[in-house]
Backbone as XML, in Angstrom:
<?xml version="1.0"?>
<chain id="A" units="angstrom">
  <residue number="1" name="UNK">
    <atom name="N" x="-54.023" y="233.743" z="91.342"/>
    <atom name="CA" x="-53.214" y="233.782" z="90.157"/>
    <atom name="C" x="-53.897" y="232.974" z="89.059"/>
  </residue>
  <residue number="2" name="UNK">
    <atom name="N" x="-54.250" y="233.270" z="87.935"/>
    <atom name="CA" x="-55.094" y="233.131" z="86.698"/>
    <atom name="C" x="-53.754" y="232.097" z="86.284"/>
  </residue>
  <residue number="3" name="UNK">
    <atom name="N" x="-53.756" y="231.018" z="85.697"/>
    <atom name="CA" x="-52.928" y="230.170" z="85.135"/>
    <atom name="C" x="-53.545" y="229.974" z="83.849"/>
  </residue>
  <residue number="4" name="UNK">
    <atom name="N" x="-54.747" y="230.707" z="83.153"/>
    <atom name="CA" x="-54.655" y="230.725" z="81.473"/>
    <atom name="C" x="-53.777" y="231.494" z="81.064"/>
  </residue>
  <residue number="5" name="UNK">
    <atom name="N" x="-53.352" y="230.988" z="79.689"/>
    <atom name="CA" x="-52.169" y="231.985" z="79.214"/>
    <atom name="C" x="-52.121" y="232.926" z="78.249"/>
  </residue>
  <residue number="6" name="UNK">
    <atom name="N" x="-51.854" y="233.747" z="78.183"/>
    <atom name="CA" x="-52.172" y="234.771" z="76.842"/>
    <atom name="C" x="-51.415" y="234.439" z="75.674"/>
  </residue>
  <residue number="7" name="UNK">
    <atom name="N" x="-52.395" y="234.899" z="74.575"/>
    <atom name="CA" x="-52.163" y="234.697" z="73.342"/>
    <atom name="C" x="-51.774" y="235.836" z="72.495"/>
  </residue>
  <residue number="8" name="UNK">
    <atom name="N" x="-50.755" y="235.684" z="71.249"/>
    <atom name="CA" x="-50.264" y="236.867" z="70.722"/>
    <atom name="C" x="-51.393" y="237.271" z="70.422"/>
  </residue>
  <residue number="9" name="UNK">
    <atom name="N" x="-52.234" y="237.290" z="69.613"/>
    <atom name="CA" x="-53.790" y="238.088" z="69.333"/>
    <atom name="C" x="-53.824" y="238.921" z="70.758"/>
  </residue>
  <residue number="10" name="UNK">
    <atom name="N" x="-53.898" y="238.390" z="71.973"/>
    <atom name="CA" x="-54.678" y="239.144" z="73.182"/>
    <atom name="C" x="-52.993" y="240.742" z="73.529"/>
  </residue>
  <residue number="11" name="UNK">
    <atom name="N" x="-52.146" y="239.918" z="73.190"/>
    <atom name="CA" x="-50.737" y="241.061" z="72.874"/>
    <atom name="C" x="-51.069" y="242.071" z="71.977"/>
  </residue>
  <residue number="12" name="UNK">
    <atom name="N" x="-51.341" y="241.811" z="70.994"/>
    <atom name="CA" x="-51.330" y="242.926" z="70.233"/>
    <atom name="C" x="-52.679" y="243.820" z="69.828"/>
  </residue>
  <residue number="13" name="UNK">
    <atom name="N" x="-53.983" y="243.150" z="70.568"/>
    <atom name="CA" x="-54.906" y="243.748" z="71.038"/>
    <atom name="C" x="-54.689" y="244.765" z="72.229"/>
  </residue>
  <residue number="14" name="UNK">
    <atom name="N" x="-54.222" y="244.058" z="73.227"/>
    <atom name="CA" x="-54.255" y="245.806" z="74.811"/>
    <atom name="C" x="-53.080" y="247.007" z="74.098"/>
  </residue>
  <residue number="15" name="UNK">
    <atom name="N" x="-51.980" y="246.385" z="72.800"/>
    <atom name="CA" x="-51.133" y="247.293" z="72.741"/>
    <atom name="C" x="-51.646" y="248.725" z="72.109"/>
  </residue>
  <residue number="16" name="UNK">
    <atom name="N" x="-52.280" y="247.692" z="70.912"/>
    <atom name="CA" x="-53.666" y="248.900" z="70.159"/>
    <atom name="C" x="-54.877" y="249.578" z="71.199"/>
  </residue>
  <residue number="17" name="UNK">
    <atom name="N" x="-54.780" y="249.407" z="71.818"/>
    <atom name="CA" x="-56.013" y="249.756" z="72.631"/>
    <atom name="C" x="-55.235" y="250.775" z="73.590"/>
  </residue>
  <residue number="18" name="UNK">
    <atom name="N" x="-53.882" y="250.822" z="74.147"/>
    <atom name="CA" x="-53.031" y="251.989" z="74.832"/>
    <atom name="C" x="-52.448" y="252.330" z="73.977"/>
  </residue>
  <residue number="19" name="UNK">
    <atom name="N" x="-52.320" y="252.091" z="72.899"/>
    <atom name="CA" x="-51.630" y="253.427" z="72.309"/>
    <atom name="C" x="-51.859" y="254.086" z="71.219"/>
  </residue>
  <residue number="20" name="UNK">
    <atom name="N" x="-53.426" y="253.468" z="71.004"/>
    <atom name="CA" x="-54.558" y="254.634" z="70.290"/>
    <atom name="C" x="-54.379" y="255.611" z="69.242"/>
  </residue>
  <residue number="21" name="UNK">
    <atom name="N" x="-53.263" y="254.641" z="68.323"/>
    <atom name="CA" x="-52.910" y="254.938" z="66.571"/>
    <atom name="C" x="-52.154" y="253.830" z="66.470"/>
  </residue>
  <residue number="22" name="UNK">
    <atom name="N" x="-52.282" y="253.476" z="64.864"/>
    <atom name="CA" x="-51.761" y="252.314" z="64.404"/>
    <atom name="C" x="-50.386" y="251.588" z="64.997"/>
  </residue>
  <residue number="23" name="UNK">
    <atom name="N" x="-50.174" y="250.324" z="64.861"/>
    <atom name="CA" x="-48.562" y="249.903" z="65.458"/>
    <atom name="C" x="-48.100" y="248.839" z="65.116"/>
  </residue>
  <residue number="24" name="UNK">
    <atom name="N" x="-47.087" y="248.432" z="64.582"/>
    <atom name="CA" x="-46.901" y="247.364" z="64.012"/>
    <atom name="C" x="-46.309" y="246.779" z="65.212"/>
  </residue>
  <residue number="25" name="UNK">
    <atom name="N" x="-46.475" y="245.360" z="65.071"/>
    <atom name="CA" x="-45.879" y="244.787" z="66.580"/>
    <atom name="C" x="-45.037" y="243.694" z="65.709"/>
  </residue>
  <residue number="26" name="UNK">
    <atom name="N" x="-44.080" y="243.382" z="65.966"/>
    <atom name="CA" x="-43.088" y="241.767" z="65.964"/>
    <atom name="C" x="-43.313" y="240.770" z="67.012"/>
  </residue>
  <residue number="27" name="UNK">
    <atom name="N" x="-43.962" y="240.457" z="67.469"/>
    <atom name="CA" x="-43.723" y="239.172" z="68.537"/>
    <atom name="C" x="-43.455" y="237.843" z="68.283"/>
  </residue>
  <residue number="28" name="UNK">
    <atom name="N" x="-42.583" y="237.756" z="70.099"/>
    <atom name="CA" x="-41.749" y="235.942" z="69.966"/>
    <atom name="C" x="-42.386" y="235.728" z="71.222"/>
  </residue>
  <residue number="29" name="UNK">
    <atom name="N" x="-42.791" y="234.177" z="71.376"/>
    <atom name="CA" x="-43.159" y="233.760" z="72.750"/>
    <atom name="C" x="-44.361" y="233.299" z="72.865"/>
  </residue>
  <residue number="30" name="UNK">
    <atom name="N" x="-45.073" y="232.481" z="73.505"/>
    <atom name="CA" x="-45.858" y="232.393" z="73.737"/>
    <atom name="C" x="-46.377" y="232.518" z="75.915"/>
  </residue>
  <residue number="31" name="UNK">
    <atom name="N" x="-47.673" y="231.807" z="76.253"/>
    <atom name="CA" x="-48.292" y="231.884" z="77.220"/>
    <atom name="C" x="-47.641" y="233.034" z="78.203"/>
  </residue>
  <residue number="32" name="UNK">
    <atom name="N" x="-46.490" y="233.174" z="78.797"/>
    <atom name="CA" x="-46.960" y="234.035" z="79.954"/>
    <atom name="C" x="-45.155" y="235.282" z="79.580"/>
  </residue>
  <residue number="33" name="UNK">
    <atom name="N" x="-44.539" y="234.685" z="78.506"/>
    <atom name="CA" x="-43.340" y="235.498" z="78.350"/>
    <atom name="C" x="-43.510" y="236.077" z="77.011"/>
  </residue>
  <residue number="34" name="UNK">
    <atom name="N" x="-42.972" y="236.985" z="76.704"/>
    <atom name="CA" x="-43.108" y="237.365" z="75.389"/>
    <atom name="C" x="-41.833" y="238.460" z="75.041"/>
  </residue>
  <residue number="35" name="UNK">
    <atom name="N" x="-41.547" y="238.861" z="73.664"/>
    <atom name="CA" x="-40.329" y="239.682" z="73.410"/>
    <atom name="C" x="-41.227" y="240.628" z="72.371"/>
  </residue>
  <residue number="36" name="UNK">
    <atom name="N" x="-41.014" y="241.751" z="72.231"/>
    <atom name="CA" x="-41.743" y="242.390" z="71.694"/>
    <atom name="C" x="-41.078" y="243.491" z="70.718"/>
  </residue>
  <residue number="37" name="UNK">
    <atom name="N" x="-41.217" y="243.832" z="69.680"/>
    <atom name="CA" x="-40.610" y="244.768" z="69.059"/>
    <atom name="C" x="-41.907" y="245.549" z="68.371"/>
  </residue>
  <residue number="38" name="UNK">
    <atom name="N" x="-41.788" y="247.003" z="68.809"/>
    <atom name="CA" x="-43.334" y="247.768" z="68.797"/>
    <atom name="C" x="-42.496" y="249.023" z="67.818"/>
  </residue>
  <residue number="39" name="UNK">
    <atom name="N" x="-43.328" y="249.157" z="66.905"/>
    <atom name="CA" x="-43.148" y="250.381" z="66.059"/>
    <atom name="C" x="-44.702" y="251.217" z="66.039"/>
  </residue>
  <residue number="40" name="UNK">
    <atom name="N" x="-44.504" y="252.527" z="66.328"/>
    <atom name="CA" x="-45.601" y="252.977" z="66.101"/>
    <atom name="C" x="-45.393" y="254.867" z="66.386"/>
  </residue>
  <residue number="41" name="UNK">
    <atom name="N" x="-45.954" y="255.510" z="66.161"/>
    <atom name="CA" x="-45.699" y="257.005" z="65.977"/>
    <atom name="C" x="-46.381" y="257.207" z="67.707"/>
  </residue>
  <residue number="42" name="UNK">
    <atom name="N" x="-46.928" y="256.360" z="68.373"/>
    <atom name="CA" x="-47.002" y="257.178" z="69.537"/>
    <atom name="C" x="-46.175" y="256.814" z="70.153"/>
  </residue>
  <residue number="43" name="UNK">
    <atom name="N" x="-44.906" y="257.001" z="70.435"/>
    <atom name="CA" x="-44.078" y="256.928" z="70.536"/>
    <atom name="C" x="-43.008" y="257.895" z="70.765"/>
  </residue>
  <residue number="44" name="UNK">
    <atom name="N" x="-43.247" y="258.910" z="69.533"/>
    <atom name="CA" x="-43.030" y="259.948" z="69.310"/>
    <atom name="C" x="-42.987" y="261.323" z="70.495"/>
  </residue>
  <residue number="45" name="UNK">
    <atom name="N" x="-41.349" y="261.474" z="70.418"/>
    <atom name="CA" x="-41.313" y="262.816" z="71.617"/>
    <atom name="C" x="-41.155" y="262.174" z="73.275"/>
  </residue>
  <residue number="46" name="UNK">
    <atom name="N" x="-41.245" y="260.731" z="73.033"/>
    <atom name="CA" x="-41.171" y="260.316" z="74.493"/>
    <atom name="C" x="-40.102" y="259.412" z="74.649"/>
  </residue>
  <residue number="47" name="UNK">
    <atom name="N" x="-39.250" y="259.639" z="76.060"/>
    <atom name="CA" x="-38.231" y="259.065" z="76.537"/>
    <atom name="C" x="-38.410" y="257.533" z="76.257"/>
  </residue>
  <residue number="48" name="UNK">
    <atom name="N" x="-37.276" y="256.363" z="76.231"/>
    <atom name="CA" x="-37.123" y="254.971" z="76.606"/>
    <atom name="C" x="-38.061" y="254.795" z="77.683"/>
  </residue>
  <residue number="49" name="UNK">
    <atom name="N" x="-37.956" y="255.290" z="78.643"/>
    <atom name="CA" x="-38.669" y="254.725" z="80.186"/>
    <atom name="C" x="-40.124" y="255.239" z="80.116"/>
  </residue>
  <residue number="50" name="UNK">
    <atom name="N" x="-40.330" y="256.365" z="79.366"/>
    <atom name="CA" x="-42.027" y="256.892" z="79.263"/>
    <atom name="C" x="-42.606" y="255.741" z="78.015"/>
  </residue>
  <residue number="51" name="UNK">
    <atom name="N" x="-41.893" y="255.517" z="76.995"/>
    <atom name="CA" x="-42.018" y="254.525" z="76.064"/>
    <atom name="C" x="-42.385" y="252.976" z="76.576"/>
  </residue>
  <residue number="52" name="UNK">
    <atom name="N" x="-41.988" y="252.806" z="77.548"/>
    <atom name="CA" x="-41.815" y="251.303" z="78.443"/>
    <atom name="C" x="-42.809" y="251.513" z="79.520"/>
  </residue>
  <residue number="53" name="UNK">
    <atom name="N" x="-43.002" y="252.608" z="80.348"/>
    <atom name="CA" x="-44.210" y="252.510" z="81.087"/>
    <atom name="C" x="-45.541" y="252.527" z="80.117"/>
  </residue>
  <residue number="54" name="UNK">
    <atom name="N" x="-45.639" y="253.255" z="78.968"/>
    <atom name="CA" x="-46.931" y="253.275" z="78.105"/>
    <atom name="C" x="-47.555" y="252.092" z="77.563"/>
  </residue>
  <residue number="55" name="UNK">
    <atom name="N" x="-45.917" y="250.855" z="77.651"/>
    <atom name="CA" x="-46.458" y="249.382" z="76.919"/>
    <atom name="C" x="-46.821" y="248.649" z="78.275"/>
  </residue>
  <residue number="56" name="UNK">
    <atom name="N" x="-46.222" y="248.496" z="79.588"/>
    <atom name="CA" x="-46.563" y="247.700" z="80.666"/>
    <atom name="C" x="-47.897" y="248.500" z="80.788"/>
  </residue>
  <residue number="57" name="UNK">
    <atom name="N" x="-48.783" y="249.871" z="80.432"/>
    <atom name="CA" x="-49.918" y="249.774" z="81.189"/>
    <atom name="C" x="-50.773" y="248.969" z="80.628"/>
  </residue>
  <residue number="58" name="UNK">
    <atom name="N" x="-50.648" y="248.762" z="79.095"/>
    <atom name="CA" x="-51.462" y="247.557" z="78.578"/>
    <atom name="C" x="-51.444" y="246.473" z="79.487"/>
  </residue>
  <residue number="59" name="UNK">
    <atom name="N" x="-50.317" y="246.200" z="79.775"/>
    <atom name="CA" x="-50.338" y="244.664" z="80.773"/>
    <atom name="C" x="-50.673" y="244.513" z="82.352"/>
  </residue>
  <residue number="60" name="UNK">
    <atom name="N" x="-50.779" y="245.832" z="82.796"/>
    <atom name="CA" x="-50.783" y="245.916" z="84.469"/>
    <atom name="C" x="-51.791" y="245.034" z="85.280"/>
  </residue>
  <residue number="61" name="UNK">
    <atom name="N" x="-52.824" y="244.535" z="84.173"/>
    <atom name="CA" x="-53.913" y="244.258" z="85.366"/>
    <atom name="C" x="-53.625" y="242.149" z="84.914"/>
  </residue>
  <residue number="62" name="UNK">
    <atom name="N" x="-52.722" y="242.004" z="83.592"/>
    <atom name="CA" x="-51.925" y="240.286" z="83.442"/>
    <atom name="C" x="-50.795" y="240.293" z="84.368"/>
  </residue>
  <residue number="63" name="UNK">
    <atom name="N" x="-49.783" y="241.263" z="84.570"/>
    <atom name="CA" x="-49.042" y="240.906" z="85.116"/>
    <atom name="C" x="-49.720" y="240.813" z="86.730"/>
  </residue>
  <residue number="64" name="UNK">
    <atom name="N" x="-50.167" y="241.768" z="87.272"/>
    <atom name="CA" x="-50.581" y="241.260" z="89.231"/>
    <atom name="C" x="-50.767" y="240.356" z="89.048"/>
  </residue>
  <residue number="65" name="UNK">
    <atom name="N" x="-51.905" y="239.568" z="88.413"/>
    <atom name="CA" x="-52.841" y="238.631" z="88.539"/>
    <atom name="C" x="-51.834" y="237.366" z="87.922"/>
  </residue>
  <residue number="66" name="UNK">
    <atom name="N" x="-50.377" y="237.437" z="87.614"/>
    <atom name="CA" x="-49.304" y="236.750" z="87.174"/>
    <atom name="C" x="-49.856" y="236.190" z="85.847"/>
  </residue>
  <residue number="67" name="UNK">
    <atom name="N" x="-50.342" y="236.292" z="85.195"/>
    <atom name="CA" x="-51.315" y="235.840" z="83.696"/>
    <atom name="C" x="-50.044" y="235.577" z="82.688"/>
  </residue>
  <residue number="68" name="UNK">
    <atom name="N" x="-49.135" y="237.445" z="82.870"/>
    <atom name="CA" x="-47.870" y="237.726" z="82.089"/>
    <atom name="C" x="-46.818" y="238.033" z="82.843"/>
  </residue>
  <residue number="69" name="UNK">
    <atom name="N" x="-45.757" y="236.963" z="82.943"/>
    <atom name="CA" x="-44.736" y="236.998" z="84.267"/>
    <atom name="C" x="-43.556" y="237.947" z="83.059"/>
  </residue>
  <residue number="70" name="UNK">
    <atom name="N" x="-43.204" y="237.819" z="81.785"/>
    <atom name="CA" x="-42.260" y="238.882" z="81.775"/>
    <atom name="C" x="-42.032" y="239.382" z="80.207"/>
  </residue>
  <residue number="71" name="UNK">
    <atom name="N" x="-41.927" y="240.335" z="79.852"/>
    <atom name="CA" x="-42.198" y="241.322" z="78.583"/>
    <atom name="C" x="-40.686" y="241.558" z="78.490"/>
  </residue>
  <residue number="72" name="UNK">
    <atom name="N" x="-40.315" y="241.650" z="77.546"/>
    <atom name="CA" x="-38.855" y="242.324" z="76.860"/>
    <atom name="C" x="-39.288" y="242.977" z="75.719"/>
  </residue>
  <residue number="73" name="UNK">
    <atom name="N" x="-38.756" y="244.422" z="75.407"/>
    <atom name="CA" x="-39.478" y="244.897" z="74.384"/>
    <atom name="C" x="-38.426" y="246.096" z="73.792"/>
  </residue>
  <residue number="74" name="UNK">
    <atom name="N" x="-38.827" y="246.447" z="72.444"/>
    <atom name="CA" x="-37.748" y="247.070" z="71.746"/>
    <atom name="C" x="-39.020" y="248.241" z="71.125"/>
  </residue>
  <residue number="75" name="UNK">
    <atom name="N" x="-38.663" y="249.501" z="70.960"/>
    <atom name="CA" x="-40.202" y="250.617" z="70.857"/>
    <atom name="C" x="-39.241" y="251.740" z="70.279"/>
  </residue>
  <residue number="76" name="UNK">
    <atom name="N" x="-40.001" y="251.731" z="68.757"/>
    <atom name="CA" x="-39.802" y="252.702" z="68.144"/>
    <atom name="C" x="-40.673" y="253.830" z="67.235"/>
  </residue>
  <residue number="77" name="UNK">
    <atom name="N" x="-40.554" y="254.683" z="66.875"/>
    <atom name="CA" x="-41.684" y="255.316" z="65.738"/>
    <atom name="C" x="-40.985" y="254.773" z="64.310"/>
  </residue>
  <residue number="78" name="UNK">
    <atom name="N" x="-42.094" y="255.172" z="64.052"/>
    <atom name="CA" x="-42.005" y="255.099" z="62.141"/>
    <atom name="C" x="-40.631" y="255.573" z="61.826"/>
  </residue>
  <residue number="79" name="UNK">
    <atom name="N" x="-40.038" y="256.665" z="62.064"/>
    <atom name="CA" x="-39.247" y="257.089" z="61.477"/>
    <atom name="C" x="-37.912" y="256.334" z="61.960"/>
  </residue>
  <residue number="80" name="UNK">
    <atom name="N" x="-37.759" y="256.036" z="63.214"/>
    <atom name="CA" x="-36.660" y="255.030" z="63.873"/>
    <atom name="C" x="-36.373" y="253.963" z="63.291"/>
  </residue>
  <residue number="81" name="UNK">
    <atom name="N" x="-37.376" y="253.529" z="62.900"/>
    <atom name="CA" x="-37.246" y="252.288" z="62.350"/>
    <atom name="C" x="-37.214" y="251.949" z="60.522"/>
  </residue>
  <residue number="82" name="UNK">
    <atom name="N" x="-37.004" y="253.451" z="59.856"/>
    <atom name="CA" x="-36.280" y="253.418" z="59.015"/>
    <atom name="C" x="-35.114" y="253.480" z="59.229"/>
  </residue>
  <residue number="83" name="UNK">
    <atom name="N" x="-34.419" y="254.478" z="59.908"/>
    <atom name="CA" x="-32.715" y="254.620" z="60.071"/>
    <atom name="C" x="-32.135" y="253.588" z="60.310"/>
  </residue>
</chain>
């Protein structure tokens, strides 16, 4: 178990990197918890739970290795998050 802790920079780097078009992120938290509020168009056309597996794969290989013990997160597109 890796006991360095992640940093919002290293958050909102793997998020851009899985979901491969722009995204605005909100984050609270620091080292190993974080709350997340993700806007971004890939997003788009996909369920809550397909939406939530697409953000934990950014994290799959912090969380085993316990790096990131727990994510709370709120995921919308562009257009959601006008209404």
């Amino acid at each position: 178990m890796s006991n360095i802790e992640m940093t919002q920079s290293e958050v909102i780097e793997r998020l851009e990197n899985v979901l491969s078009l722009p995204c605005t992120v909100d984050i609270c938290g620091e080292g190993c918890s974080f709350a997340l509020t993700i806007i971004s168009d890939a997003f788009e056309g996909l369920s809550q739970v397909k939406r939530q597996q697409l953000v934990y794969k950014a994290f799959s290989s912090d969380i085993a290795s316990g790096r990131l013990h727990a994510i709370s997160m709120t995921t919308l597109t562009n257009k959601e998050s006008i209404s």
